[in-house]
py3Dmol code that shows the C-alpha trace and the ligand (Angstrom):
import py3Dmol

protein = """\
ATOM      1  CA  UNK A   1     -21.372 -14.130  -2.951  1.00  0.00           C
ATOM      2  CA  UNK A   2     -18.067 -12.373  -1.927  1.00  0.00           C
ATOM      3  CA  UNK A   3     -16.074 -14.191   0.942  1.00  0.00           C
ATOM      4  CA  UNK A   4     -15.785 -10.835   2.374  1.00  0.00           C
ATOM      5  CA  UNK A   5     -17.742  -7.562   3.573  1.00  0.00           C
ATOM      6  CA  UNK A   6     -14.602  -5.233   2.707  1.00  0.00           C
ATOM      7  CA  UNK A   7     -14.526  -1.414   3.321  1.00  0.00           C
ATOM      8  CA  UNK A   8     -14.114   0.571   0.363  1.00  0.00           C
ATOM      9  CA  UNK A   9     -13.260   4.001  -0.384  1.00  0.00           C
ATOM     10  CA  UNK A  10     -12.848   6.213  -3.730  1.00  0.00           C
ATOM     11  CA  UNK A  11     -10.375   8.853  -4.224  1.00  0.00           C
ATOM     12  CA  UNK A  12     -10.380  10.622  -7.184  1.00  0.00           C
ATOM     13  CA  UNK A  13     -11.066   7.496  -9.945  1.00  0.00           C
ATOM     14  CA  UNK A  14      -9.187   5.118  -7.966  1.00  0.00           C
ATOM     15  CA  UNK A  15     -10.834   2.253  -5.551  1.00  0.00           C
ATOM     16  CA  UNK A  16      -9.036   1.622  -2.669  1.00  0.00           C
ATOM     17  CA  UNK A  17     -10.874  -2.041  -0.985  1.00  0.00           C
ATOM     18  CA  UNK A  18     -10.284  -3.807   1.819  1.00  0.00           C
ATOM     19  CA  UNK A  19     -10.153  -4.861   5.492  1.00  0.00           C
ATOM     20  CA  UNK A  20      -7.604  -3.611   8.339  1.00  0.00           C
ATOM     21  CA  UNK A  21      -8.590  -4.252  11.830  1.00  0.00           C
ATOM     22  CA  UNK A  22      -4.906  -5.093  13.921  1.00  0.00           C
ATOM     23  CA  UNK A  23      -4.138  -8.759  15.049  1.00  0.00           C
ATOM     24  CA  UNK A  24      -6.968  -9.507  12.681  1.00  0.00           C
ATOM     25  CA  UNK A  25      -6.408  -9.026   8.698  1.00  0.00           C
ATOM     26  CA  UNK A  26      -4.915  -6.290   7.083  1.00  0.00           C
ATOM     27  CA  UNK A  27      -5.435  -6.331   2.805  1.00  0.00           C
ATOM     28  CA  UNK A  28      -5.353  -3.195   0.938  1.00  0.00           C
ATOM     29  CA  UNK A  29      -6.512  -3.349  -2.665  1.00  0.00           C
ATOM     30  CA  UNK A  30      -6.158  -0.708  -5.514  1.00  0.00           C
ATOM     31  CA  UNK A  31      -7.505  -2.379  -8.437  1.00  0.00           C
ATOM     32  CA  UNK A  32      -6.589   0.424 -11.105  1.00  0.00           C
ATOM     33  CA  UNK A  33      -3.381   0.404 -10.149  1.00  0.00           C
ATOM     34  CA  UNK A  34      -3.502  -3.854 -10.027  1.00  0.00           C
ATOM     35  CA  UNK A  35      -2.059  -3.724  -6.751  1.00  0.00           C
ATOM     36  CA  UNK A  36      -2.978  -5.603  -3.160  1.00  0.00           C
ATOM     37  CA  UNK A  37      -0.954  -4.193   0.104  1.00  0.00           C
ATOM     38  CA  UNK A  38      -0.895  -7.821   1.963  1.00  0.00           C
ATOM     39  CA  UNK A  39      -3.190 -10.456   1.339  1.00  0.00           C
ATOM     40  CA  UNK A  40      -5.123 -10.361   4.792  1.00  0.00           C
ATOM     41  CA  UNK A  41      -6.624 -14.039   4.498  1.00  0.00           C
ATOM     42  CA  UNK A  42      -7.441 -13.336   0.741  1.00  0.00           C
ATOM     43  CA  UNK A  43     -10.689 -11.854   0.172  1.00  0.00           C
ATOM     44  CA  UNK A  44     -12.204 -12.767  -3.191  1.00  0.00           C
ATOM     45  CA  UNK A  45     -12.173  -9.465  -4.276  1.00  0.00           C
ATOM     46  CA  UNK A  46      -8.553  -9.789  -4.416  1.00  0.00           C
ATOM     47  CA  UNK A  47      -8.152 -12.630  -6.515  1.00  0.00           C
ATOM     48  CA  UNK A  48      -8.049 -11.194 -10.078  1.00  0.00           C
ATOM     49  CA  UNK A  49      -5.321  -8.296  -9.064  1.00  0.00           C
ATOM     50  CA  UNK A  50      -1.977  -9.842 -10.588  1.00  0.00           C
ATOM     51  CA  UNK A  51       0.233  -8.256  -7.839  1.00  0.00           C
ATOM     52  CA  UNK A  52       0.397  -8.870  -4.086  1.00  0.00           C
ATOM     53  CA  UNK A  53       2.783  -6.242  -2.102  1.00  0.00           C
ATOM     54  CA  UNK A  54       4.017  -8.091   1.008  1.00  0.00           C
ATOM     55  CA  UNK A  55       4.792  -5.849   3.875  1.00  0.00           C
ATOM     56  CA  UNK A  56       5.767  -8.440   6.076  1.00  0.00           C
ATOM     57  CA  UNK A  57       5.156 -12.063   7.307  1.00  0.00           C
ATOM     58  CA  UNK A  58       3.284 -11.525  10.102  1.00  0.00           C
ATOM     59  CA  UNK A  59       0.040 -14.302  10.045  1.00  0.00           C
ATOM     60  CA  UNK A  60      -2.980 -11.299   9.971  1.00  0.00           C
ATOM     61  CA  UNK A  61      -0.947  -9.731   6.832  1.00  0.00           C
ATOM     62  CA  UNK A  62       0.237 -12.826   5.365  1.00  0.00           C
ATOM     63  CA  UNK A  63      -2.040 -15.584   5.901  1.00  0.00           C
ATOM     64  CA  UNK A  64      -3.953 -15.763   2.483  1.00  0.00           C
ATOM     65  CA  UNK A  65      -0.698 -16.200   0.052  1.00  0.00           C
ATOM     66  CA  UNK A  66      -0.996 -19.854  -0.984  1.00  0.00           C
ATOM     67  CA  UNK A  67      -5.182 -19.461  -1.061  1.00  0.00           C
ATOM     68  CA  UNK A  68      -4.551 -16.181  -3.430  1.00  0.00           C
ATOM     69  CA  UNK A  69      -1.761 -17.790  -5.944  1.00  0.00           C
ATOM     70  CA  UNK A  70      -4.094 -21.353  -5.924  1.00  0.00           C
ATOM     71  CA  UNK A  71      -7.366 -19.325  -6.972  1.00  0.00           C
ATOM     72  CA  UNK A  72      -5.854 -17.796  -9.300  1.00  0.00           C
ATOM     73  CA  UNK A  73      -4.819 -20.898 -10.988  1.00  0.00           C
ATOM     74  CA  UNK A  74      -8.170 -23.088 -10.440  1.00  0.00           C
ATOM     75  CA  UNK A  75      -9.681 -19.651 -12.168  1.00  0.00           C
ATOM     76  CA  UNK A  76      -7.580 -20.169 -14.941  1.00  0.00           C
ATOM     77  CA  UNK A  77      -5.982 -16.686 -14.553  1.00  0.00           C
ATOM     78  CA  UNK A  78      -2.253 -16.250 -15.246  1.00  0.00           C
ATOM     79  CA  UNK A  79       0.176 -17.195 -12.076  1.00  0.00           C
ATOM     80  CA  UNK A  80      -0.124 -14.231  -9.301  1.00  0.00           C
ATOM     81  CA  UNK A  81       3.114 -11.794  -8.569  1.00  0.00           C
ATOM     82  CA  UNK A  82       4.030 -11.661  -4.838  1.00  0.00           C
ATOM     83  CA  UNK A  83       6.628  -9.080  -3.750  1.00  0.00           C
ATOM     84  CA  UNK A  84       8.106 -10.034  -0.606  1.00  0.00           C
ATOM     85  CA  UNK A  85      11.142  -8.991   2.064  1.00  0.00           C
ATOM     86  CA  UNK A  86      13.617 -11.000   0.443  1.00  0.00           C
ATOM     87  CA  UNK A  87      13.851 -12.935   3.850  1.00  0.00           C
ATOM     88  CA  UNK A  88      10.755 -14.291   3.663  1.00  0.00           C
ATOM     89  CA  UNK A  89      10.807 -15.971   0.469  1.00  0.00           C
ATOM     90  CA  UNK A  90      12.019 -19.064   1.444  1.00  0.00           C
ATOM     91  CA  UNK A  91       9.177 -19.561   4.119  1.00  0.00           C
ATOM     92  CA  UNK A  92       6.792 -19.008   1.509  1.00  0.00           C
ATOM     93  CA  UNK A  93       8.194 -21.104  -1.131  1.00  0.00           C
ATOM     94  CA  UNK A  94       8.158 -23.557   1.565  1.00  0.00           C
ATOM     95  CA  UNK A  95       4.444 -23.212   2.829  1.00  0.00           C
ATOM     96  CA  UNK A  96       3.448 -22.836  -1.009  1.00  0.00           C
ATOM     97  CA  UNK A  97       5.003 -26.652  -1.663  1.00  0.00           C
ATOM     98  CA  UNK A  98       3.406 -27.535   1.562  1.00  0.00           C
ATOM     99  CA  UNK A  99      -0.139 -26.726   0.356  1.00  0.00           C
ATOM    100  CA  UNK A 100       0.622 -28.232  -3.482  1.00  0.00           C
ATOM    101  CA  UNK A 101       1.694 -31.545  -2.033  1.00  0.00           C
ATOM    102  CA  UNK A 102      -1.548 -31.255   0.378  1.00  0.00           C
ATOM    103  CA  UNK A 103      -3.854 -30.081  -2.155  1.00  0.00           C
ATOM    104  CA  UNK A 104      -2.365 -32.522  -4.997  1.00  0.00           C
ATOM    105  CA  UNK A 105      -2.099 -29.834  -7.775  1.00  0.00           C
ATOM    106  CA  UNK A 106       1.115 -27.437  -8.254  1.00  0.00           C
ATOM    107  CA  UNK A 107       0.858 -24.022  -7.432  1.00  0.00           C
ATOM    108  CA  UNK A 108       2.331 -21.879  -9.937  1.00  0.00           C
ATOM    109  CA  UNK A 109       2.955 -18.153  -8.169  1.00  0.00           C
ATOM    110  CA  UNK A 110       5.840 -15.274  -9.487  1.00  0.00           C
ATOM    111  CA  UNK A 111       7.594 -14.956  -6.273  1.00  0.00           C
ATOM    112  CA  UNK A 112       9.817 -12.059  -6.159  1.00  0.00           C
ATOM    113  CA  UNK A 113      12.393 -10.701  -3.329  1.00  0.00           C
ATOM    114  CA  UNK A 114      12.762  -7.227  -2.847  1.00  0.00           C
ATOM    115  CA  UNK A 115      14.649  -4.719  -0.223  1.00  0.00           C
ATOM    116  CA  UNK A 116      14.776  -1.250   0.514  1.00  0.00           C
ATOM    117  CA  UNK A 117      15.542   0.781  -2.628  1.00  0.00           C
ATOM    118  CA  UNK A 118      14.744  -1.860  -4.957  1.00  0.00           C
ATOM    119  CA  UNK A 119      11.688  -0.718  -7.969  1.00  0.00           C
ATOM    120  CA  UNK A 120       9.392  -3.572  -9.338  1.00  0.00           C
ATOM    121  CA  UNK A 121       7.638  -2.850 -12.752  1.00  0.00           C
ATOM    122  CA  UNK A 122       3.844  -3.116 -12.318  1.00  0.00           C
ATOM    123  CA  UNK A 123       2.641  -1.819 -15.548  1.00  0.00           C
ATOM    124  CA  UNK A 124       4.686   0.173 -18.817  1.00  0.00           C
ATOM    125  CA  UNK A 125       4.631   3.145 -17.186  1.00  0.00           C
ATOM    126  CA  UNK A 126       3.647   2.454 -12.894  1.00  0.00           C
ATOM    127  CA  UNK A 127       6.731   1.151 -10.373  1.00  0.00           C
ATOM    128  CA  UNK A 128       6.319  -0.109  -6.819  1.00  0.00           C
ATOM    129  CA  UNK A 129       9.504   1.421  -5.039  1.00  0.00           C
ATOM    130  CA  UNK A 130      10.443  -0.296  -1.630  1.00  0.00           C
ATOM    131  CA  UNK A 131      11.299   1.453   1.512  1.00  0.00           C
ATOM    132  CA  UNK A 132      12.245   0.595   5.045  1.00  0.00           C
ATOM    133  CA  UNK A 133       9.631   0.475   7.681  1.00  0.00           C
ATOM    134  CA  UNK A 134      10.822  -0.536  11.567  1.00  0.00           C
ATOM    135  CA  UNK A 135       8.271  -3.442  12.531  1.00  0.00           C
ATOM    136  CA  UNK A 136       9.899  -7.014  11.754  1.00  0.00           C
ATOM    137  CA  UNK A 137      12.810  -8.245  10.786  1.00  0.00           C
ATOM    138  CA  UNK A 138      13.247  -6.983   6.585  1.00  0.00           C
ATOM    139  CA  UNK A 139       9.728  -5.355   6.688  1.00  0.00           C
ATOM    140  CA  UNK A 140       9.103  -2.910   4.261  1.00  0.00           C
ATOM    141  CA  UNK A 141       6.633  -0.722   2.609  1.00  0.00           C
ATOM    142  CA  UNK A 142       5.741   0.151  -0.659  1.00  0.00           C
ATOM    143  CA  UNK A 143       5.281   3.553  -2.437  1.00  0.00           C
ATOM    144  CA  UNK A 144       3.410   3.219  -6.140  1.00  0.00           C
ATOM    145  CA  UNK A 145       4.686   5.745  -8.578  1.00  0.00           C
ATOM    146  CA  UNK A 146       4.104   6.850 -12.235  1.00  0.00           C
ATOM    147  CA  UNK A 147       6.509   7.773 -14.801  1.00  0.00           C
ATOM    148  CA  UNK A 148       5.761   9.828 -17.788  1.00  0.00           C
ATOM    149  CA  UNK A 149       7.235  11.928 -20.172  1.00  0.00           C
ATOM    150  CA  UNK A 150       6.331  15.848 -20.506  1.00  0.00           C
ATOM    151  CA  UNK A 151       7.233  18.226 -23.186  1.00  0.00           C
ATOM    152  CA  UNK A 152       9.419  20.712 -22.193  1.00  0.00           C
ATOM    153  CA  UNK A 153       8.157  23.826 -21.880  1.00  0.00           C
ATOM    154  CA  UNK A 154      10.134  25.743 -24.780  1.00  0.00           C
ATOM    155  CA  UNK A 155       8.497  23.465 -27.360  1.00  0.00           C
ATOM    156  CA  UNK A 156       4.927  23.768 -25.350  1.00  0.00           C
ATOM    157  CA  UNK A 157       2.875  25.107 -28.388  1.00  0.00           C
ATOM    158  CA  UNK A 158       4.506  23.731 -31.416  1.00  0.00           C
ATOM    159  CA  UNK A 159       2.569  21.736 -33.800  1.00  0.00           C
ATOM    160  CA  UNK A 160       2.867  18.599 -34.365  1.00  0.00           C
ATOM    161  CA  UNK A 161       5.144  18.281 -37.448  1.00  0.00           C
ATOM    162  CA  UNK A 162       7.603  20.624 -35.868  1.00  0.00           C
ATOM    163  CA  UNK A 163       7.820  18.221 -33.252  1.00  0.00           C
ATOM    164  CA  UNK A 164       8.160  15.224 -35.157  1.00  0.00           C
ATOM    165  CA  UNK A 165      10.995  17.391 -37.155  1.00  0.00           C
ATOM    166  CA  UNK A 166      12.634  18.225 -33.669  1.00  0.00           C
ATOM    167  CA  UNK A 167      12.780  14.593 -32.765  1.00  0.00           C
ATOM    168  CA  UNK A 168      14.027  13.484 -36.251  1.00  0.00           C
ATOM    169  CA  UNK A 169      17.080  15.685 -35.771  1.00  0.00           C
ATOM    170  CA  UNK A 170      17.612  13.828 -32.357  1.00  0.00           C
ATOM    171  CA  UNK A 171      16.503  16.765 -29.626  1.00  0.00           C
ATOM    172  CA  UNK A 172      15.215  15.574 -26.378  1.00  0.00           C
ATOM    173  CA  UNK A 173      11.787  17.325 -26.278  1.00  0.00           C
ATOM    174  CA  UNK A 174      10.413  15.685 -23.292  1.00  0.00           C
ATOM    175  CA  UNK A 175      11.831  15.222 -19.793  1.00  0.00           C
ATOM    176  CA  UNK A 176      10.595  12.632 -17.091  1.00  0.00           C
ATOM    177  CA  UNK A 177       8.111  13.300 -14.902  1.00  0.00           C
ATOM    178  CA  UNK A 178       7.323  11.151 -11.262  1.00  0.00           C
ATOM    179  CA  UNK A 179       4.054  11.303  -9.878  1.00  0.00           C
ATOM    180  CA  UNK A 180       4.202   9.458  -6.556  1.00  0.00           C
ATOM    181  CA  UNK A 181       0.316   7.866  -6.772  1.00  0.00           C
ATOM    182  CA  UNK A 182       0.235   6.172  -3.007  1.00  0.00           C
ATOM    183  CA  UNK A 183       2.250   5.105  -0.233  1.00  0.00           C
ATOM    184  CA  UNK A 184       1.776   2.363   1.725  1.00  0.00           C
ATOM    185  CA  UNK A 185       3.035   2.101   5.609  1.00  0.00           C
ATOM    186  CA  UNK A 186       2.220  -1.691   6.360  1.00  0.00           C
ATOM    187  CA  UNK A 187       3.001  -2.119  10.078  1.00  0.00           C
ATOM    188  CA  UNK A 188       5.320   0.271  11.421  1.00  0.00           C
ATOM    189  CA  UNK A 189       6.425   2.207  14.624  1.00  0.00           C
ATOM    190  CA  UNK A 190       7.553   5.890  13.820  1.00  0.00           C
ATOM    191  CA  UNK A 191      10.020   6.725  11.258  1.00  0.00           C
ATOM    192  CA  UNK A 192      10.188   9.936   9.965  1.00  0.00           C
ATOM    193  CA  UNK A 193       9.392   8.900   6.363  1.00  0.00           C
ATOM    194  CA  UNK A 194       9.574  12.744   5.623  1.00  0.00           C
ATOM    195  CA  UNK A 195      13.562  12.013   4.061  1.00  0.00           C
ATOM    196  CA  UNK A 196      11.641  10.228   1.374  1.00  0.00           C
ATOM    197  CA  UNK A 197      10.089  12.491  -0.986  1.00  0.00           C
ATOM    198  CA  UNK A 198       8.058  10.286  -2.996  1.00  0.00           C
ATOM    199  CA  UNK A 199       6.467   8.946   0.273  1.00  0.00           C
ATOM    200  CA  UNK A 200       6.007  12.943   1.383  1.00  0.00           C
ATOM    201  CA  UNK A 201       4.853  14.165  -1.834  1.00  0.00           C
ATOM    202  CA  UNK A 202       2.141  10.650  -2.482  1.00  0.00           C
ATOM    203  CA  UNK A 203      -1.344  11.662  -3.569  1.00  0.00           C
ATOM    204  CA  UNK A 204      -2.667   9.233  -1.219  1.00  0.00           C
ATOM    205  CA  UNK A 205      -1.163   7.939   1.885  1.00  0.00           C
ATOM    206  CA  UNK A 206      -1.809   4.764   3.776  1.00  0.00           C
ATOM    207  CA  UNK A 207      -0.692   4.521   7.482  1.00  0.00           C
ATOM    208  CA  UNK A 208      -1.603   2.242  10.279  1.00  0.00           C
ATOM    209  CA  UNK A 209      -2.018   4.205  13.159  1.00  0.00           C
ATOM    210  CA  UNK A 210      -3.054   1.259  15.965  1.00  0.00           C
ATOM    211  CA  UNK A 211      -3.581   2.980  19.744  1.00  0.00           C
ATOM    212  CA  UNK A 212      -4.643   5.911  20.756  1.00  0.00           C
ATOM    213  CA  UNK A 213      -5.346   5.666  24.548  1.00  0.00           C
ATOM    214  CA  UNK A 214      -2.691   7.603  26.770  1.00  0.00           C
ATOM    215  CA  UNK A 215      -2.358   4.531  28.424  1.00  0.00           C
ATOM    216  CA  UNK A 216      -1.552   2.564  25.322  1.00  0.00           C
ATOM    217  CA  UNK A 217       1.789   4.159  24.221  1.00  0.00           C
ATOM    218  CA  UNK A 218       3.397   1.163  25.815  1.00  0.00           C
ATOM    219  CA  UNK A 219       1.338  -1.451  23.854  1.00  0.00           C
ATOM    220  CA  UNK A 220       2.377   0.552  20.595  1.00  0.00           C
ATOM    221  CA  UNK A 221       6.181   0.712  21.650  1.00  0.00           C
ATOM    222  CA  UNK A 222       6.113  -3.660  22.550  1.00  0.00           C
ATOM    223  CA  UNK A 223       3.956  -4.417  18.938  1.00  0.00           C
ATOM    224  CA  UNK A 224       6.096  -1.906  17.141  1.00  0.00           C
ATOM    225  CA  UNK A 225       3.259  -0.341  15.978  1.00  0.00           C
ATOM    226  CA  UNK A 226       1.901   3.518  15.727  1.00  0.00           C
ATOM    227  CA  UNK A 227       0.236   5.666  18.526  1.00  0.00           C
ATOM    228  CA  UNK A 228      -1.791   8.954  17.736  1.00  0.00           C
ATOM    229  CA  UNK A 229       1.034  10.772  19.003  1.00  0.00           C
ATOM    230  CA  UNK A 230       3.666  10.011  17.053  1.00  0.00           C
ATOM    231  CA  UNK A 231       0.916   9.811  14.334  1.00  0.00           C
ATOM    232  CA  UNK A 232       0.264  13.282  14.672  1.00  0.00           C
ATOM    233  CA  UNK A 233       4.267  14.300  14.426  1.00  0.00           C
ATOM    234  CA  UNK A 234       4.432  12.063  11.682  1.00  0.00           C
ATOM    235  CA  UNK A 235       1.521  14.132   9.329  1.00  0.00           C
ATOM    236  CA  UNK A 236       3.232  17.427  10.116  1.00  0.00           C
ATOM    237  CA  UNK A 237       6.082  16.618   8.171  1.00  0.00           C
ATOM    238  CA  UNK A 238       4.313  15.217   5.274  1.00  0.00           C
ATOM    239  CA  UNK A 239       2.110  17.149   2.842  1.00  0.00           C
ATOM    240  CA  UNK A 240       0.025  13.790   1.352  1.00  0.00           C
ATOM    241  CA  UNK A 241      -3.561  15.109  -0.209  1.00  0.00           C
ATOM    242  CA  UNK A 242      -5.565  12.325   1.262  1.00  0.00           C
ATOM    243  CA  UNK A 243      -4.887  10.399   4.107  1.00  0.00           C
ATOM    244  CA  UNK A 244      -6.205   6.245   4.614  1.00  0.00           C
ATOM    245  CA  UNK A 245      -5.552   5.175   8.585  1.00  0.00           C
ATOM    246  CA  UNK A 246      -5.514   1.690   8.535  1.00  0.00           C
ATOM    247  CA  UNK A 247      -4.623  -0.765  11.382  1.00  0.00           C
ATOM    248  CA  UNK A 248      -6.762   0.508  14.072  1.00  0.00           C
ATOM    249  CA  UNK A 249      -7.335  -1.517  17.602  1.00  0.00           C
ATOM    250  CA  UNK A 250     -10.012  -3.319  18.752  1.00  0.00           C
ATOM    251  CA  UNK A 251      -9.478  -2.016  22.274  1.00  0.00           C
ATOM    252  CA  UNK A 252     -10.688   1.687  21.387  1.00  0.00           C
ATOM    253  CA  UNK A 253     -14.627   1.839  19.624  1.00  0.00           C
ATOM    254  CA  UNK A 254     -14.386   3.950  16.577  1.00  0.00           C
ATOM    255  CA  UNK A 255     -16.340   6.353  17.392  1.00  0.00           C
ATOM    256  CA  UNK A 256     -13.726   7.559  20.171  1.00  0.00           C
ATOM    257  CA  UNK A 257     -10.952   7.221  17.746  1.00  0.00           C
ATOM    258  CA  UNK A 258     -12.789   9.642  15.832  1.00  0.00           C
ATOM    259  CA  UNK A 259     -12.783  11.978  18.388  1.00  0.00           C
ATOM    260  CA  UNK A 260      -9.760  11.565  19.578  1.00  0.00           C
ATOM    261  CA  UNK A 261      -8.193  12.110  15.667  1.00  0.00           C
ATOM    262  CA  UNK A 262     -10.350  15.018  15.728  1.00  0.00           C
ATOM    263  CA  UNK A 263      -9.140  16.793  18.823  1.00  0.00           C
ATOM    264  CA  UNK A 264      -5.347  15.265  18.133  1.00  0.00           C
ATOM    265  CA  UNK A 265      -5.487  17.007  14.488  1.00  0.00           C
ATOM    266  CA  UNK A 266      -5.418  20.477  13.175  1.00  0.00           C
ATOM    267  CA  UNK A 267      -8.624  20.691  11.505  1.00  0.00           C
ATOM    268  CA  UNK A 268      -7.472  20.859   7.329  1.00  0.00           C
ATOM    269  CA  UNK A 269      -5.516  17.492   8.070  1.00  0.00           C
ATOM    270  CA  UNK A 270      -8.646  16.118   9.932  1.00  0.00           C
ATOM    271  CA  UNK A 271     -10.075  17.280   6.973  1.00  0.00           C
ATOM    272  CA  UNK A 272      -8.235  14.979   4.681  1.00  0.00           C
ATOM    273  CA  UNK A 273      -7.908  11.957   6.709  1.00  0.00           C
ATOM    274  CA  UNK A 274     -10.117   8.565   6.472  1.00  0.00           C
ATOM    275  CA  UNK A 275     -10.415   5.763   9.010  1.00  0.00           C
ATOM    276  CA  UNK A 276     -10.575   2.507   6.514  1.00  0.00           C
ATOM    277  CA  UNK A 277     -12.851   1.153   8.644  1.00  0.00           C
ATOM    278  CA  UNK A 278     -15.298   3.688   9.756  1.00  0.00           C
ATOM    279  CA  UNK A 279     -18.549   2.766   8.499  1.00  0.00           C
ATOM    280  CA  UNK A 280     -19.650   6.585   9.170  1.00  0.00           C
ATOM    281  CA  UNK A 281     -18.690   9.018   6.431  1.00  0.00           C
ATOM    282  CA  UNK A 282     -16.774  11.883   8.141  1.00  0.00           C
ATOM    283  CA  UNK A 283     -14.988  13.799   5.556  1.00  0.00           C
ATOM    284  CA  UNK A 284     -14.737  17.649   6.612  1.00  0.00           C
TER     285      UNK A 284
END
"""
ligand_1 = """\
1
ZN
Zn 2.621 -6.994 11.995
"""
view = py3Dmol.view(width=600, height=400)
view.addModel(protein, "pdb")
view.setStyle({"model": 0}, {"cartoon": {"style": "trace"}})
view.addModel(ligand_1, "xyz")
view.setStyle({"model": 1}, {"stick": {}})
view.zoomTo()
view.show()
């Protein structure tokens, strides 16, 4: 029986699982890419991905990171890989030691610090890249991107012994190629994330987007978080194929924030956007 009731969503061939409501849990999972966007308070879902993507240390994001790395190891599954705003690692070294002396047993976890521009390997050929975001102190987000290799196209067509015969004599027949797979916001007031192209050109984007009430641009401004109007200046400059809003208040039903994305949207980017946690299909 799973600990959780998670929302989940399929683009393409990738999952996307999880649970985002704000000042509750936020935990993003893409299992194909083996990839979690904060731990929320650690879902069992979750367990098995090897890498956790820390936007920040705030408790609803943060919360499950000694539960996730000790499950791991009482499942007899290889020690978990936590990315985290380098400033935070000693707080969660600390609160990891403070569970292994309460629970009696070590917990073995990968912790790794990261900061704007940094890259993390998460498989041969798939980086996370780190980015800026303006929420709390060192937060960041986290864009997932492929590298591969493509032949160039003057040698598109030859056969395959003509290639080998090409490489043997030492010609670069190949170039490399980025596919920017997903970006993910965390918590974040506006920044125009357009300057980044991996984050504008991402297959998939995931963006809190917390108020939407007139009345509630102040609320956004003092939590440092996203209204619909800045939201809505935000997707003009980016050209993302699918769009995940994650974050949303409790103060607004769903059903209104619906309507309010609706009206707030031109209709092909209403089109491609998804509210997480919207249990009523929508899609245009
Ligand atoms: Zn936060």
């Amino acid at each position: 029986m799973p600990s959780h009731n998670l929302a989940h969503v399929t683009i393409d061939e990738l999952d996307i699982i999880g649970y985002s409501v704000a000042g509750e849990e936020t935990v993003v999972a893409m299992p194909q890419l083996d990839v979690c966007f904060d731990v929320g308070k650690a879902p069992d879902q979750i367990i098995p991905i090897n890498n956790v993507l820390l936007t920040h240390g705030h408790m609803d994001h943060a919360a499950g990171v000694a539960y996730y790395l000790s499950q791991r190891n009482f499942c007899g599954m290889s020690a978990g890989t936590v990315l985290a705003p380098q400033n935070l690692l000693k707080p969660i070294r600390d609160i990891i030691n403070a569970w292994s002396r309460l629970d009696g047993n070590p917990i073995p976890a990968n912790l790794v610090g990261v900061k704007p521009g940094d890259e993390y390997r998460i498989k041969p050929n798939l980086f996370a890249k780190v980015f800026p975001t303006k929420h709390s102190k060192g937060s960041v987000g986290f864009s997932v991107i492929e590298r591969r290799k493509k032949l160039k196209p003057e040698y598109v067509g030859l056969t395959s012994s003509q290639i080998v015969e090409l490489k043997k004599k030492g010609v670069e027949i190949d170039y490399p190629l980025e596919i920017p797979i997903v970006t993910y916001l965390g918590d974040t007031q506006y920044v125009d994330f357009s300057k980044l192209k991996y984050i504008t050109e991402s297959r998939i984007l995931i963006a809190e987007c917390t108020f939407y009430e007139g009345d509630h641009t102040g609320r956004a401004e003092a939590g440092r978080h996203m209204h619909i109007e800045e939201f809505v200046t935000l997707l003009k400059k980016l050209q993302n194929q699918h769009i995940i809003i994650t974050h949303t208040t409790q103060r607004t039903p769903m059903r209104e924030i619906r309507t309010i994305l609706k009206k707030a949207l031109p209709a092909e980017k209403y089109g491609s956007v998804i509210l997480f946690m919207d249990k009523t299909p929508h899609r245009a």
